[in-house]
The first five atom37 places (N, CA, C, CB, O) and aatype in JSON, in Angstrom:
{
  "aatype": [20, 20, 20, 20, 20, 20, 20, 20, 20, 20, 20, 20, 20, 20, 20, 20, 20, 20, 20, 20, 20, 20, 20, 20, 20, 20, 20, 20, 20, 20, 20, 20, 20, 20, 20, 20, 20, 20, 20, 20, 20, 20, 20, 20, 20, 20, 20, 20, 20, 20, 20, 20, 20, 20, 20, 20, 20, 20, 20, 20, 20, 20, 20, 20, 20, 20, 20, 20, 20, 20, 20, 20, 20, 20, 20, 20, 20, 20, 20, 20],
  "atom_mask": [
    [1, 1, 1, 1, 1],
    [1, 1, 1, 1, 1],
    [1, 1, 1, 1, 1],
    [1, 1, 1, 1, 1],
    [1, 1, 1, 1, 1],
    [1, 1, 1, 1, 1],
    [1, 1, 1, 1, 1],
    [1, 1, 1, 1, 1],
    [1, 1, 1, 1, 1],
    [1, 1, 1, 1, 1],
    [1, 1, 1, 1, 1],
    [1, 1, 1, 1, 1],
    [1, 1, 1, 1, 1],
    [1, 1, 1, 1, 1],
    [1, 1, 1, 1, 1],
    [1, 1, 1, 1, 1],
    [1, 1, 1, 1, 1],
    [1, 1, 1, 1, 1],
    [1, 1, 1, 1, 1],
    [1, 1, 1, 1, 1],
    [1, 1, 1, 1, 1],
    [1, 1, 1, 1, 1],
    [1, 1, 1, 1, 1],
    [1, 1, 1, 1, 1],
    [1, 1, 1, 1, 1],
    [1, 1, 1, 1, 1],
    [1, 1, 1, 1, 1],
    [1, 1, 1, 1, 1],
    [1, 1, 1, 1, 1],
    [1, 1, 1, 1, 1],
    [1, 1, 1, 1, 1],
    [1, 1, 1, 1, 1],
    [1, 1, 1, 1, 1],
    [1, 1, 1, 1, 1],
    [1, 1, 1, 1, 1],
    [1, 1, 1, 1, 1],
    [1, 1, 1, 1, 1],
    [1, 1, 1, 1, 1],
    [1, 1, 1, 1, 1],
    [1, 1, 1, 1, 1],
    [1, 1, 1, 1, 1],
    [1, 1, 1, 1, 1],
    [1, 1, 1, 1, 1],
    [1, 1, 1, 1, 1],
    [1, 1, 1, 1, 1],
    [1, 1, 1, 1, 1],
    [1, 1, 1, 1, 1],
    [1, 1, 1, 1, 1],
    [1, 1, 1, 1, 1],
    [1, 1, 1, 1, 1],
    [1, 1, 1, 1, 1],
    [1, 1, 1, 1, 1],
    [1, 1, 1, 1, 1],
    [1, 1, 1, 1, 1],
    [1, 1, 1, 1, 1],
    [1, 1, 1, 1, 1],
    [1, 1, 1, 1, 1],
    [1, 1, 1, 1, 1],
    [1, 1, 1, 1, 1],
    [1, 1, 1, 1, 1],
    [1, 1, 1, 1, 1],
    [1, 1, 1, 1, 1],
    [1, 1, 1, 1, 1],
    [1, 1, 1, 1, 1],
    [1, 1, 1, 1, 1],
    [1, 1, 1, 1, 1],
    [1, 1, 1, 1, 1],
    [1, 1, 1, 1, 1],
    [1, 1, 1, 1, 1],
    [1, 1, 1, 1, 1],
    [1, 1, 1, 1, 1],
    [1, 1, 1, 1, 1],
    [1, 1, 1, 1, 1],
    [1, 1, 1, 1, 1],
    [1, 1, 1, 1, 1],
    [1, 1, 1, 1, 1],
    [1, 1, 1, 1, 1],
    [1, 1, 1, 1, 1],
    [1, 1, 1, 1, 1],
    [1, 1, 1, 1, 1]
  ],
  "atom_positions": [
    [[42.06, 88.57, 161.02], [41.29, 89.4, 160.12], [41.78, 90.85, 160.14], [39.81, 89.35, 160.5], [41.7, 91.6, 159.17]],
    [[42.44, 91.27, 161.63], [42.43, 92.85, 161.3], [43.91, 92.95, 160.9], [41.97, 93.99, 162.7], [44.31, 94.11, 160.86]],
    [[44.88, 91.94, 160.56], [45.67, 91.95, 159.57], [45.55, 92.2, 158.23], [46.05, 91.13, 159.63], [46.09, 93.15, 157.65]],
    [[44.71, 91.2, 157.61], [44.33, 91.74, 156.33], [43.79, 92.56, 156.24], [43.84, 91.22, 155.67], [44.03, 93.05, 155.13]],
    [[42.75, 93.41, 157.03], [42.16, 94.54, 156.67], [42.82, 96.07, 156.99], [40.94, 94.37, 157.25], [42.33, 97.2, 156.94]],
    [[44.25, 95.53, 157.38], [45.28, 96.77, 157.76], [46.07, 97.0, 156.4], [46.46, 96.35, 159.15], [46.48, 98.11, 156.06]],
    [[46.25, 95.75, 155.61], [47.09, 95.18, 154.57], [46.05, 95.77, 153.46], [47.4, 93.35, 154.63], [46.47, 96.11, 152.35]],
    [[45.0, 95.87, 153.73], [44.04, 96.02, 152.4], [44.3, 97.75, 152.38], [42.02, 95.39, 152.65], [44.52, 98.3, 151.3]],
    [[44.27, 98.45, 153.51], [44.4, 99.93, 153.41], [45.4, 100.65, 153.54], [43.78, 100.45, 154.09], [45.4, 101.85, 153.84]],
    [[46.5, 99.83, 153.27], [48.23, 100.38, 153.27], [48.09, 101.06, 152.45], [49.55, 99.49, 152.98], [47.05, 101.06, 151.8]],
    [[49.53, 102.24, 152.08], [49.62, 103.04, 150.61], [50.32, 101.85, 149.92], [50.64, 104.69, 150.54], [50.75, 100.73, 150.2]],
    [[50.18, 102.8, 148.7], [50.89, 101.85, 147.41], [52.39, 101.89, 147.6], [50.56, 102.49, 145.73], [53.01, 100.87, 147.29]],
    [[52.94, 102.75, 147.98], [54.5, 102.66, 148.29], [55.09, 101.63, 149.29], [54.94, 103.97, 148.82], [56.11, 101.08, 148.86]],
    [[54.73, 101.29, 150.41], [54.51, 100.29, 151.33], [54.37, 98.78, 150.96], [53.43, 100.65, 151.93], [55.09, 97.83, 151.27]],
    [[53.21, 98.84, 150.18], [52.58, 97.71, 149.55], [53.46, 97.69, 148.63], [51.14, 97.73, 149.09], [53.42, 96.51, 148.28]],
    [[54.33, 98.26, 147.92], [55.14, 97.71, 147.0], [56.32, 97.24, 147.35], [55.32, 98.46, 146.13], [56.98, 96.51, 146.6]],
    [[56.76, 97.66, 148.68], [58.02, 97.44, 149.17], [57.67, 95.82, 149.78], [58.53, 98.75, 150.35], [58.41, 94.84, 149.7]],
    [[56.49, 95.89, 150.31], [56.32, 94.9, 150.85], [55.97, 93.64, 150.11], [55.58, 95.2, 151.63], [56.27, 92.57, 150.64]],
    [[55.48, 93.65, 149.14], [55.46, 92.9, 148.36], [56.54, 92.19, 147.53], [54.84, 93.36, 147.89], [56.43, 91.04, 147.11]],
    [[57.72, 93.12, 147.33], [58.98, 92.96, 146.44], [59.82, 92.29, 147.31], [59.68, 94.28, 145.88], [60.6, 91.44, 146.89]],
    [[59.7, 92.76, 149.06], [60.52, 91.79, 149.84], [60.33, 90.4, 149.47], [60.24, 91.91, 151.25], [61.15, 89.65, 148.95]],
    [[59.02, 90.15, 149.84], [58.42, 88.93, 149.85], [58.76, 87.83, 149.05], [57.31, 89.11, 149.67], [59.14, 86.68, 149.24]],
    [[58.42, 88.77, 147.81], [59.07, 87.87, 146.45], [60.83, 87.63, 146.03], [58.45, 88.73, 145.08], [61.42, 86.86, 145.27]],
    [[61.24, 88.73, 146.97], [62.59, 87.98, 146.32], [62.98, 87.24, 147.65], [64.01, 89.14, 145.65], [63.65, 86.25, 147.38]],
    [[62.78, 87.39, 148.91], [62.7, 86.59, 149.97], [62.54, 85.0, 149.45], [61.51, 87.13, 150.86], [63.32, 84.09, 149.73]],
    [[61.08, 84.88, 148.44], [60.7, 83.28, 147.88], [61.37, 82.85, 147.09], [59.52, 83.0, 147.25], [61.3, 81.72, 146.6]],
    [[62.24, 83.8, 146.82], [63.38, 83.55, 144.99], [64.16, 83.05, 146.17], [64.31, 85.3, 143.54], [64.21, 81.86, 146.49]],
    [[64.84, 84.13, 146.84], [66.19, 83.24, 147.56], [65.75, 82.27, 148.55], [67.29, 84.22, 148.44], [66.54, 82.08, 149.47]],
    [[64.59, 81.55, 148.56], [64.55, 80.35, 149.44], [64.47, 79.26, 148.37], [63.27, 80.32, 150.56], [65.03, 78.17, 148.42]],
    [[63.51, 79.81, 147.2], [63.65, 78.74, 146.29], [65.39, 78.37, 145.8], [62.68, 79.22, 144.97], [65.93, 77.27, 145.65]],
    [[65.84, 79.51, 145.67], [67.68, 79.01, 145.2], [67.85, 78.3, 146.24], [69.12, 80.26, 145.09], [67.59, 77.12, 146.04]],
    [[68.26, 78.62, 147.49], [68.71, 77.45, 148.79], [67.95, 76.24, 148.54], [68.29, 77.95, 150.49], [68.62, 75.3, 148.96]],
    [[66.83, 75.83, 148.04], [66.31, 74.93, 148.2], [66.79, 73.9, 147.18], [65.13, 75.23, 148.28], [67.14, 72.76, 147.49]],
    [[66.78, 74.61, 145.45], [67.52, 74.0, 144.9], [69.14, 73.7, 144.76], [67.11, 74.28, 144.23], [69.53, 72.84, 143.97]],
    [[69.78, 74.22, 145.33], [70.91, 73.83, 145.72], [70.91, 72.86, 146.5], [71.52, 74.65, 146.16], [71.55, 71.9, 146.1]],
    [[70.08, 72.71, 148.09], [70.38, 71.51, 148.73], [69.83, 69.99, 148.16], [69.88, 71.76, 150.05], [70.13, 68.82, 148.41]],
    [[68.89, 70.64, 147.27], [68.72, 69.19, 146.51], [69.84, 68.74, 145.55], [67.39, 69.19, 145.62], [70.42, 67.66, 145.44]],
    [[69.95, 69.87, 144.89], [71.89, 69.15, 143.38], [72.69, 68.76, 144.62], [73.44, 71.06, 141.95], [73.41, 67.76, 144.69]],
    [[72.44, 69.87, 145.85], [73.77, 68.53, 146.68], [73.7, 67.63, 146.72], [74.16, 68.32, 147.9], [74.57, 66.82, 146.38]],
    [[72.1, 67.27, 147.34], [72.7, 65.56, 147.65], [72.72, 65.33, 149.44], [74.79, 65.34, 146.93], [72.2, 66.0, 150.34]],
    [[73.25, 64.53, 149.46], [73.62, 63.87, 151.01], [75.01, 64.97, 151.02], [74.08, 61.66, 151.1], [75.72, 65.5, 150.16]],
    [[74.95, 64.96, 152.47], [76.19, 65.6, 153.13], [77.15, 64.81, 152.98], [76.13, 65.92, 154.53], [77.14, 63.64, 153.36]],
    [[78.21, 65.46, 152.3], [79.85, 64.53, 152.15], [80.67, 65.78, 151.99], [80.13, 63.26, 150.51], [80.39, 66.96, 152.21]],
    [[81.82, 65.17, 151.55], [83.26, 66.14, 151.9], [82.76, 67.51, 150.45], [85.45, 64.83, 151.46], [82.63, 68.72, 150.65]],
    [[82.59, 66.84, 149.24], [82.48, 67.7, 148.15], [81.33, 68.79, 148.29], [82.27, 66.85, 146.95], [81.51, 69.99, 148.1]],
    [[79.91, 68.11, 148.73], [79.34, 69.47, 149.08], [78.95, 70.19, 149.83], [78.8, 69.68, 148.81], [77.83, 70.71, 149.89]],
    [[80.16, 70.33, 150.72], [80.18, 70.67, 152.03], [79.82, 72.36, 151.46], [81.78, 70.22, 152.99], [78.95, 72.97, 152.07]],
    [[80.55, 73.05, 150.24], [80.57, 74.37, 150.15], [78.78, 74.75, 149.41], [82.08, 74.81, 149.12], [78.12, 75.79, 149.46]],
    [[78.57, 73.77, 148.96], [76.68, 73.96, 148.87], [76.12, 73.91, 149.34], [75.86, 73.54, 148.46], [75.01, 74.11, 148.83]],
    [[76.18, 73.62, 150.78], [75.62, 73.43, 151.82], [75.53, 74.75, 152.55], [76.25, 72.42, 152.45], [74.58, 75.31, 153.11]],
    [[77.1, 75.16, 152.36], [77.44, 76.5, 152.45], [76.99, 78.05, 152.32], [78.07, 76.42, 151.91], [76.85, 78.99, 153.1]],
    [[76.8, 77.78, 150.72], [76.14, 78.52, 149.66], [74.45, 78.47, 150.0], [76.57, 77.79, 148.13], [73.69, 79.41, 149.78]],
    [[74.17, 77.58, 150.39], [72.59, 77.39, 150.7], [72.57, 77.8, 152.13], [71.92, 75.76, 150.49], [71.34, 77.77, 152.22]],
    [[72.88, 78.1, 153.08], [73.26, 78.86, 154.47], [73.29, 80.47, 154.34], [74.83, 78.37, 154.99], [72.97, 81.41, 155.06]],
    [[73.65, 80.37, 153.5], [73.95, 81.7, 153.37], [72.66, 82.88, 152.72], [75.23, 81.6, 152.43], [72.39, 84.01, 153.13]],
    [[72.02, 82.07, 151.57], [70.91, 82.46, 151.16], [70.01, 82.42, 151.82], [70.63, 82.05, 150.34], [69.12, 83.19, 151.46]],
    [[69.7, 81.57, 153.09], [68.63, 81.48, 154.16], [68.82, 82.53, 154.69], [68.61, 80.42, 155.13], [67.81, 83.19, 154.93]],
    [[69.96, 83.01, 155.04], [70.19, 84.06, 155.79], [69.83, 85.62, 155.02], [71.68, 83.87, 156.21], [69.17, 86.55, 155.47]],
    [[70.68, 85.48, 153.41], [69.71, 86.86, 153.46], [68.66, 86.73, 153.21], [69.93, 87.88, 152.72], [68.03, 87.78, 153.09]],
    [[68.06, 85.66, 153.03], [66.44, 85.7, 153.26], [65.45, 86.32, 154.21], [66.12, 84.62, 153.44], [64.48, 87.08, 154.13]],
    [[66.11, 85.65, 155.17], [65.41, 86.11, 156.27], [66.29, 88.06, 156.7], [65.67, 84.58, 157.7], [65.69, 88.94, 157.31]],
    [[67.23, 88.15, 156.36], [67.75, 89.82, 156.31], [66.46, 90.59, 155.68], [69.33, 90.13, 155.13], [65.93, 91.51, 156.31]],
    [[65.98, 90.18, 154.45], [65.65, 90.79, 153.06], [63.8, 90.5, 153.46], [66.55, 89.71, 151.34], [62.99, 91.21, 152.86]],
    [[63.27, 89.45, 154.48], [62.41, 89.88, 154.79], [61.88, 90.69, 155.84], [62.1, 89.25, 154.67], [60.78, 91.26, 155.87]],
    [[63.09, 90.67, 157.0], [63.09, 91.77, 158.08], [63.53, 93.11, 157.66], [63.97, 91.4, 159.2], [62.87, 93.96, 158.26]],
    [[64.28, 93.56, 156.95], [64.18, 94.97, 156.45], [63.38, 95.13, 155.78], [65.05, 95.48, 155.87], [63.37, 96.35, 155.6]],
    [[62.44, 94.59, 155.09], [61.42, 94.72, 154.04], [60.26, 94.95, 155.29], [61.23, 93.22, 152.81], [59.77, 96.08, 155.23]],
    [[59.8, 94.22, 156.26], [59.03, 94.08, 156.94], [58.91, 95.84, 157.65], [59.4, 92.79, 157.74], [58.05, 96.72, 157.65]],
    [[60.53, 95.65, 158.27], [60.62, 96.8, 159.0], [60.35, 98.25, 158.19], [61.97, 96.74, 159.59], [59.57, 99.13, 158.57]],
    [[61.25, 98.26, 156.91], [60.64, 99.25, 156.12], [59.26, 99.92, 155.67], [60.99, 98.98, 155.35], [58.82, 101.03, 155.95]],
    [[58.8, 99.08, 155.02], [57.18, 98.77, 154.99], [56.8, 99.36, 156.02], [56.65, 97.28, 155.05], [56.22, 100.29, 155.47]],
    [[56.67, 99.55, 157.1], [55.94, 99.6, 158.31], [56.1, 101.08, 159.0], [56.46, 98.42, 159.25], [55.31, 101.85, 159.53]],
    [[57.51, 101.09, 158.75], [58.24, 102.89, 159.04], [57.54, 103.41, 157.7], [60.52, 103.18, 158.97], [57.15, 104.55, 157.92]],
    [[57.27, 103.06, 156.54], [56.94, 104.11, 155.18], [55.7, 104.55, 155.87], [56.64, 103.36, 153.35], [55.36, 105.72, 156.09]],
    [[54.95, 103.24, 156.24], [53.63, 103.48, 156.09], [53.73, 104.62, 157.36], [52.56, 102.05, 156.2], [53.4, 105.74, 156.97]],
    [[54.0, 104.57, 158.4], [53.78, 105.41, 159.87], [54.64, 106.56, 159.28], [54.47, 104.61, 161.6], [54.79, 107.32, 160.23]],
    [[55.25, 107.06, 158.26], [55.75, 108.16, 157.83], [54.91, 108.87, 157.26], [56.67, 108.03, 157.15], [54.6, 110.02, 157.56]],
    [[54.31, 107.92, 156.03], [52.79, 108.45, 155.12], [51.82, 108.8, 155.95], [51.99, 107.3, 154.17], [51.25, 109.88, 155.75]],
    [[51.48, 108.08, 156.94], [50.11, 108.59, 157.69], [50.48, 110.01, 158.16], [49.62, 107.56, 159.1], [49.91, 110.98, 157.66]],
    [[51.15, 110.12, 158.85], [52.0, 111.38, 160.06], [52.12, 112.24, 158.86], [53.9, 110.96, 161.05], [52.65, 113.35, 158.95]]
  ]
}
């Protein structure tokens, strides 16, 4: 609970950063996701979609830890 009620009294600059991570964080999991499905089963040909979908997990998770981390420094900048 005292998550959301920390989340409810963020600034709007914060809350926007944090929010925009989020969402493109869900864009690039949804792309990895549809890619490993057009792959298919693991074989020699889509070995590089497999690839390509590795890679997007990763800046996923980049794009929600700087988003996270950002967010969090704005806000402790705004208060101060």
């Amino acid at each position: 609970m005292r998550f959301f009620q920390r989340l409810a009294s963020m600034h709007p600059i914060p809350r926007y950063v944090l929010t925009r991570c989020v969402l493109l964080t869900c864009a690039l999991l949804a792309s990895a996701l549809v890619l490993l499905v057009w792959a298919g089963g693991y074989t020699y040909e889509t070995v590089l979609l497999y690839d390509y979908a590795e890679h997007l997990q990763t800046m996923a998770l980049i794009v929600l830890g700087t988003g996270l981390i950002g967010a969090v420094l704005l806000e402790d900048v705004l208060i101060r």
